[in-house]
DSSP file (Angstrom, degrees, kcal/mol; ACC not computed):
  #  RESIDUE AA STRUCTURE BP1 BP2  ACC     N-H-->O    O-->H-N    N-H-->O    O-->H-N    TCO  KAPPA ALPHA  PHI   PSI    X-CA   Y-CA   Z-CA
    1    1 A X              0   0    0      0, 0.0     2,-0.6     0, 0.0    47,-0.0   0.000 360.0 360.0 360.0 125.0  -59.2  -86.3  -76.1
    2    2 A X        -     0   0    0      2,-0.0    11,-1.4     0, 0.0     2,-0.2  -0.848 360.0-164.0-113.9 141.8  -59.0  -85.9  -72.8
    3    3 A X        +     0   0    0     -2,-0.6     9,-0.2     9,-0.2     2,-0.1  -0.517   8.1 178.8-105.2-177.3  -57.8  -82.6  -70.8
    4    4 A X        +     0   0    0     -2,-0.2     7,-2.4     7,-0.1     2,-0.4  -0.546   7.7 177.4-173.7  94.6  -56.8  -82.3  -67.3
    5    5 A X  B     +A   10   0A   0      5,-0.2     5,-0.2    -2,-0.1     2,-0.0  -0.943  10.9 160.0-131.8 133.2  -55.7  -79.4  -65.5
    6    6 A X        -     0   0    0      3,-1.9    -2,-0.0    -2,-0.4    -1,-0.0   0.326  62.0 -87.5-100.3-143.1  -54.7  -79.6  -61.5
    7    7 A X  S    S+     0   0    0     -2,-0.0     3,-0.1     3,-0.0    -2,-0.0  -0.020 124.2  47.7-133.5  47.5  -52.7  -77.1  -59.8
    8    8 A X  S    S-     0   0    0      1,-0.2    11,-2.5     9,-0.1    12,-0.4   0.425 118.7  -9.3-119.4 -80.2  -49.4  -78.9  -60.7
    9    9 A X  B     -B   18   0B   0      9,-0.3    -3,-1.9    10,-0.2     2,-0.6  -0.856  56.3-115.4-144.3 168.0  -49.7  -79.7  -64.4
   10   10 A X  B     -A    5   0A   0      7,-2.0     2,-0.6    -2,-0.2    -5,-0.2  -0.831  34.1-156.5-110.6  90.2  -51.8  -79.7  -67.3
   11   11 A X        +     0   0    0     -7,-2.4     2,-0.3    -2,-0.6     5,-0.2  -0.668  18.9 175.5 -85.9 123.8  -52.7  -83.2  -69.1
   12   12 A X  B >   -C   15   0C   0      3,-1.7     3,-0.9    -2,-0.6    -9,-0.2  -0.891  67.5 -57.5-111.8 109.7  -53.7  -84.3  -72.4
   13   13 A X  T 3  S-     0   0    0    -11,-1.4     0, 0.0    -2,-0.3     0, 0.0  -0.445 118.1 -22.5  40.6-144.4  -54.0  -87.6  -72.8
   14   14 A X  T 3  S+     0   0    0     -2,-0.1     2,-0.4    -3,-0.1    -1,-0.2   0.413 118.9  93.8 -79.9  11.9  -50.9  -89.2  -72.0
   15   15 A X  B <   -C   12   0C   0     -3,-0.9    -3,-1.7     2,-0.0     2,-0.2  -0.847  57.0-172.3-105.6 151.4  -48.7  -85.7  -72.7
   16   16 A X        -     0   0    0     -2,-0.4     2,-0.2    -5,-0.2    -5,-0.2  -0.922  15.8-171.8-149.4 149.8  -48.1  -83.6  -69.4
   17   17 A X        -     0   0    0     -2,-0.2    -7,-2.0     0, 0.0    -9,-0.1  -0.835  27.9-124.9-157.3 110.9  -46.7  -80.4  -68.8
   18   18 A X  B     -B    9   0B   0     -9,-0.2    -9,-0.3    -2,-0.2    -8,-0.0   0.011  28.0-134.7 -56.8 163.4  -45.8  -78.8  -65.3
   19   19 A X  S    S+     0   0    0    -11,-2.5    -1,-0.2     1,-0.2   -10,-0.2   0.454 101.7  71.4-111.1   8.9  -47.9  -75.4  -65.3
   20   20 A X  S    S+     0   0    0    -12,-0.4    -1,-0.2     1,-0.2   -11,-0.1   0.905  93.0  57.0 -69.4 -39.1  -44.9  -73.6  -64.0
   21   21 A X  S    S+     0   0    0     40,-0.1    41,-1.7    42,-0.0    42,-0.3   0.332  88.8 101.5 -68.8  13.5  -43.5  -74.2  -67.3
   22   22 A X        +     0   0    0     39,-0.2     2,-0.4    40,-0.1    40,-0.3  -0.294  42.3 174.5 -80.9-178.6  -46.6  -72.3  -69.2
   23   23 A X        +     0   0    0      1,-0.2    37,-1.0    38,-0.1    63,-0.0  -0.919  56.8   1.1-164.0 179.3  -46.3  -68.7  -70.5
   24   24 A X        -     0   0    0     -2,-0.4    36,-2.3    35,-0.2     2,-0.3   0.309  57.5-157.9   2.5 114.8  -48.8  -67.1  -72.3
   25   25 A X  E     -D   59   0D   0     34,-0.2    34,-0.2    -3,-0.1     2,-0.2  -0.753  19.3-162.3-103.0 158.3  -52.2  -68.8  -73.1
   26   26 A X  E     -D   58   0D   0     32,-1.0    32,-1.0    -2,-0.3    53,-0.1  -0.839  11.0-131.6-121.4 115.3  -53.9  -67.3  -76.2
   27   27 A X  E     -D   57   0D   0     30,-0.2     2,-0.4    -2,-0.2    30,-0.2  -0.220  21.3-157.8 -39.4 129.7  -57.3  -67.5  -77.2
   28   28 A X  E     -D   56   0D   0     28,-1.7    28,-2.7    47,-0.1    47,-0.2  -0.867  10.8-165.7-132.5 115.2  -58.3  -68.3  -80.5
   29   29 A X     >  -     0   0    0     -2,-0.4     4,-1.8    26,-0.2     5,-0.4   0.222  48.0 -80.8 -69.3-154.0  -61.2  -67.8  -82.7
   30   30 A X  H  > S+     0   0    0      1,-0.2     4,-0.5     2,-0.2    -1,-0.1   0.964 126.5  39.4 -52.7 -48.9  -62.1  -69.5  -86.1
   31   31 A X  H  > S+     0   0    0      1,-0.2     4,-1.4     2,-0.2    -1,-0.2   0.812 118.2  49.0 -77.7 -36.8  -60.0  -67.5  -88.4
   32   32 A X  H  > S+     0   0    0      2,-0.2     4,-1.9     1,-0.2    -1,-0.2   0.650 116.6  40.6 -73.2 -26.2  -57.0  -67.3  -85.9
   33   33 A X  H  X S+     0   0    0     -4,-1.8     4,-2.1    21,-0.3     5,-0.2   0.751 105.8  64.1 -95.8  -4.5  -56.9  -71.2  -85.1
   34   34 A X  H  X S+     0   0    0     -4,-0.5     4,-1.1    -5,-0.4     5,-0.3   0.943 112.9  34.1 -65.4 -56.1  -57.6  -71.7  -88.7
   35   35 A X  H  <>S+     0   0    0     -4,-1.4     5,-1.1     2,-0.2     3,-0.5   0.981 109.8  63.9 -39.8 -66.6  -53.8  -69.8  -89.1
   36   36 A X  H  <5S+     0   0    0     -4,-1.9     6,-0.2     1,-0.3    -2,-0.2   0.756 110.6  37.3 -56.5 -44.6  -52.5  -71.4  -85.9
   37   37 A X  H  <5S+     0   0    0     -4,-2.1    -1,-0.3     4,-0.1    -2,-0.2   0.826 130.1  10.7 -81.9 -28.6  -52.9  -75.3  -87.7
   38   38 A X  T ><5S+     0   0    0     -4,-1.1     3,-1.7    -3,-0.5    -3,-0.1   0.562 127.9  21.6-118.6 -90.6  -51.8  -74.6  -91.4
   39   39 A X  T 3 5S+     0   0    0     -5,-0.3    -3,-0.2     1,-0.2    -4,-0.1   0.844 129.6  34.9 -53.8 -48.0  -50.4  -71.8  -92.6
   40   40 A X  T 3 <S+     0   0    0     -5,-1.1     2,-0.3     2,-0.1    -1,-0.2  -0.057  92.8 140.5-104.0  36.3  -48.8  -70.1  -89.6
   41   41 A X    <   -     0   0    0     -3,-1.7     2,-0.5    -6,-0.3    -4,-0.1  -0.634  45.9-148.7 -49.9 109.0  -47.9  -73.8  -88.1
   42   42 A X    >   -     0   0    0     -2,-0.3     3,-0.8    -6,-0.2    28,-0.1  -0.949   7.3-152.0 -83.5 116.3  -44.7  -74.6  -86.3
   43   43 A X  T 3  S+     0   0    0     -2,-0.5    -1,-0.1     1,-0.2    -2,-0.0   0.398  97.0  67.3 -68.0  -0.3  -44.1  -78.2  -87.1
   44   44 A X  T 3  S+     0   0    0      2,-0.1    -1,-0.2    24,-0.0    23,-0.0   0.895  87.2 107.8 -88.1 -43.1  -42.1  -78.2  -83.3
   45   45 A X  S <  S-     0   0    0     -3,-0.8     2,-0.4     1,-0.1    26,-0.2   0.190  74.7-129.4 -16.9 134.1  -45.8  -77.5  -81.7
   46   46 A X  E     -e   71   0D   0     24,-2.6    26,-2.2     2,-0.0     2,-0.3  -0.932  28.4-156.7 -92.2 138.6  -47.4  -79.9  -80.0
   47   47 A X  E     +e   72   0D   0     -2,-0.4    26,-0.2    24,-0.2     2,-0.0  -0.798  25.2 176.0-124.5 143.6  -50.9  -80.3  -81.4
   48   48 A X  E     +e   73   0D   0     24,-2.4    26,-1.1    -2,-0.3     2,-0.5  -0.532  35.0 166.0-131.1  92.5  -53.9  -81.5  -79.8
   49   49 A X        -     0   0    0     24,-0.2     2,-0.5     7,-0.0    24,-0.1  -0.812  40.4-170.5 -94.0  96.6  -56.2  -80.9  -82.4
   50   50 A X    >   -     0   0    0     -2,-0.5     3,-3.1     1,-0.1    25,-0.0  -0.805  21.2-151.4 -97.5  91.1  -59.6  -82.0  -83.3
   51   51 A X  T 3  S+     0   0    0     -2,-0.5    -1,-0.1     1,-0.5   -14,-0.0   0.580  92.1  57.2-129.5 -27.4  -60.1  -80.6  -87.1
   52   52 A X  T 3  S+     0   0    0      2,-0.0    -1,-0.5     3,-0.0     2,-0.1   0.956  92.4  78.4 -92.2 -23.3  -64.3  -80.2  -86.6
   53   53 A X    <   -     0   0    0     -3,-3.1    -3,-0.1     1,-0.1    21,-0.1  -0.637  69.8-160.2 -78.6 143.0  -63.8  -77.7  -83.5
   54   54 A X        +     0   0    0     -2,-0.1     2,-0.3    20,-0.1   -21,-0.3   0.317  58.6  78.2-105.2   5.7  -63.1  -74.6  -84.8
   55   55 A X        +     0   0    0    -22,-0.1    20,-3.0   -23,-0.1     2,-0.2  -0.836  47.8 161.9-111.7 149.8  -61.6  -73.2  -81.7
   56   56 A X  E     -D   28   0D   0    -28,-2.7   -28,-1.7    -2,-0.3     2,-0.3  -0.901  34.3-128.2-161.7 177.5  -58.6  -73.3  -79.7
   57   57 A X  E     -D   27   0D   0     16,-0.3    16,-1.6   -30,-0.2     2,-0.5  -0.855  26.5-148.5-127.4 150.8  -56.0  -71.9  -76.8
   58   58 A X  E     -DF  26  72D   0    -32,-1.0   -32,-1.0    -2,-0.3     2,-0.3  -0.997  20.6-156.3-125.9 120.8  -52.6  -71.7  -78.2
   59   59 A X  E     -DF  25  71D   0     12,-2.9    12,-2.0    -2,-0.5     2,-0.8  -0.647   5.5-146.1 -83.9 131.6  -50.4  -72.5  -74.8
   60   60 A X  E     - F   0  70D   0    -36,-2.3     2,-0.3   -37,-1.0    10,-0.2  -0.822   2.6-139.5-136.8 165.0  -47.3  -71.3  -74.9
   61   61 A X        -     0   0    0      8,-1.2   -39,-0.2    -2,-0.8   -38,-0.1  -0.579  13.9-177.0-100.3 139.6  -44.2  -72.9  -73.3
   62   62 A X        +     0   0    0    -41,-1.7     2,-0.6    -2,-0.3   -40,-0.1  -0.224  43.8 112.8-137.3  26.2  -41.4  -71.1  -71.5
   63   63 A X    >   -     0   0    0    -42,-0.3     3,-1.8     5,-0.2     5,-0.2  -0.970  50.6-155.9 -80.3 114.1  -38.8  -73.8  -70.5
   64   64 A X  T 3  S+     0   0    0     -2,-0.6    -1,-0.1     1,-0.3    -3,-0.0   0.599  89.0  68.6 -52.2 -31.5  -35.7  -73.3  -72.3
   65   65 A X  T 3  S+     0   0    0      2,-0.0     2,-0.3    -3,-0.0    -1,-0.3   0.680  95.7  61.2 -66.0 -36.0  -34.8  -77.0  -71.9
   66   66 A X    <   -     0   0    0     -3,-1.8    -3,-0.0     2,-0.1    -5,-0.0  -0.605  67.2-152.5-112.5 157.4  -37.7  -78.1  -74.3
   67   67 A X        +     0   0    0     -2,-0.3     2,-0.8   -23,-0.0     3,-0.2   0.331  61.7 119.3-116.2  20.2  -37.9  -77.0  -78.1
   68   68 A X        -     0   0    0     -5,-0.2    -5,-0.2     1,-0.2    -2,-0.1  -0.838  52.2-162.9 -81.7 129.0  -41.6  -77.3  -78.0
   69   69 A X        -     0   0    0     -2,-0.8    -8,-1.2     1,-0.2     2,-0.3   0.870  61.6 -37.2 -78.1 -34.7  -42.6  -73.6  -78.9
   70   70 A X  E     - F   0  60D   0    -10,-0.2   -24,-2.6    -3,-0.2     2,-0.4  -0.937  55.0-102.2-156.5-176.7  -46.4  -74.0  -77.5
   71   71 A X  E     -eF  46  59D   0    -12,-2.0   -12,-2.9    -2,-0.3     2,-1.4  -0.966  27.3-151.5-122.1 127.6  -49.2  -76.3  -77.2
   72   72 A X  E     -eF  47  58D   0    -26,-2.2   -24,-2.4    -2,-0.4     2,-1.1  -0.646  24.7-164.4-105.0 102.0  -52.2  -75.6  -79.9
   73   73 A X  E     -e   48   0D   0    -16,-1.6   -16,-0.3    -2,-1.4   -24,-0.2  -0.629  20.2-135.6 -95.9  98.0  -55.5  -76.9  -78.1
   74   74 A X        +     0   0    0    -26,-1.1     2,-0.3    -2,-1.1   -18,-0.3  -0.081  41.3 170.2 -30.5 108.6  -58.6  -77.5  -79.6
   75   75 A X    >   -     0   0    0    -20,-3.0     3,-0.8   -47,-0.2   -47,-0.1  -0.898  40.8-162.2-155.5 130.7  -61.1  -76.1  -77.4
   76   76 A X  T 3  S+     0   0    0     -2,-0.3     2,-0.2     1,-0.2   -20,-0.1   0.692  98.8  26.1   8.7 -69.1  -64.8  -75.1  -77.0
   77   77 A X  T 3> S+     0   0    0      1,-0.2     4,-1.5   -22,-0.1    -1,-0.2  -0.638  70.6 159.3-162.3  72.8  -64.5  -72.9  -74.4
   78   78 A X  H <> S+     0   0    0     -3,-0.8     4,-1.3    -2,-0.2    -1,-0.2   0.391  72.0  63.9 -77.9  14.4  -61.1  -71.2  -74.2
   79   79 A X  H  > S+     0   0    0      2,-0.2     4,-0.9     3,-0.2    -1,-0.2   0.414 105.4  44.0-108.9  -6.8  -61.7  -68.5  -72.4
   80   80 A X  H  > S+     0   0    0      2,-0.2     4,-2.8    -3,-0.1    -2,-0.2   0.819 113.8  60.7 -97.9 -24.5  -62.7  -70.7  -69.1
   81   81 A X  H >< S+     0   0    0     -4,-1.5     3,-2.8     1,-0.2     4,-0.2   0.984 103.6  55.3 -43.1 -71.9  -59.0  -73.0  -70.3
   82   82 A X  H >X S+     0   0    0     -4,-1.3     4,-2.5     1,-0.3     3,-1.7   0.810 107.3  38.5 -55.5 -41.5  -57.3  -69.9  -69.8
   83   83 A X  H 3< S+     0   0    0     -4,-0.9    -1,-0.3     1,-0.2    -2,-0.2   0.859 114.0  56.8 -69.8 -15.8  -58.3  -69.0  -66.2
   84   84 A X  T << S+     0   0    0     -3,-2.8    -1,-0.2    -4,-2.8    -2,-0.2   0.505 113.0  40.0 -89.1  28.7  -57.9  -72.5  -65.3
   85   85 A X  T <4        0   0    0     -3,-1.7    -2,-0.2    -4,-0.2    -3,-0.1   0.564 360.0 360.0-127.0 -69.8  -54.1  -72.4  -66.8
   86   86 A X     <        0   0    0     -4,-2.5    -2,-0.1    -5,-0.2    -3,-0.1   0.558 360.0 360.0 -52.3 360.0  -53.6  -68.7  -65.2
């Protein structure tokens, strides 16, 4: 998986998302990304998921136009995702 964030948009893989259209990043530990993928899961989400990191940013998206409610991102080392999104 590859990320990519400019000061335009934010890529993963081949999915893109302008970063005007962001809203709220959240951080997530184990137990909270643990939620974020099963139980408290919106199947509208877009996931980029890797199932052995146990950590994640849950993005969420603030265009009206699109009926994705967030992006749930597998990450390492959200807390440095989130300043590079803010």
């Amino acid at each position: 998986m590859v990320i990519e964030i400019d000061e335009k948009e934010l890529r993963i893989n081949s999915a893109h998302i302008e970063l005007k259209y962001l809203g709220e990043v959240t951080v997530l530990d184990t137990q909270a990304m643990r939620y974020a993928r099963g139980r408290d899961a919106d199947p509208s989400a877009y996931l980029a998921i890797r199932f052995w990191t146990p950590r994640g940013v849950l993005v969420r998206v603030k265009d009206s136009r699109d009926m994705t409610p967030y992006w749930l991102i597998s990450s390492k080392r959200g807390e440095q995702f989130s300043k590079a999104i803010g």
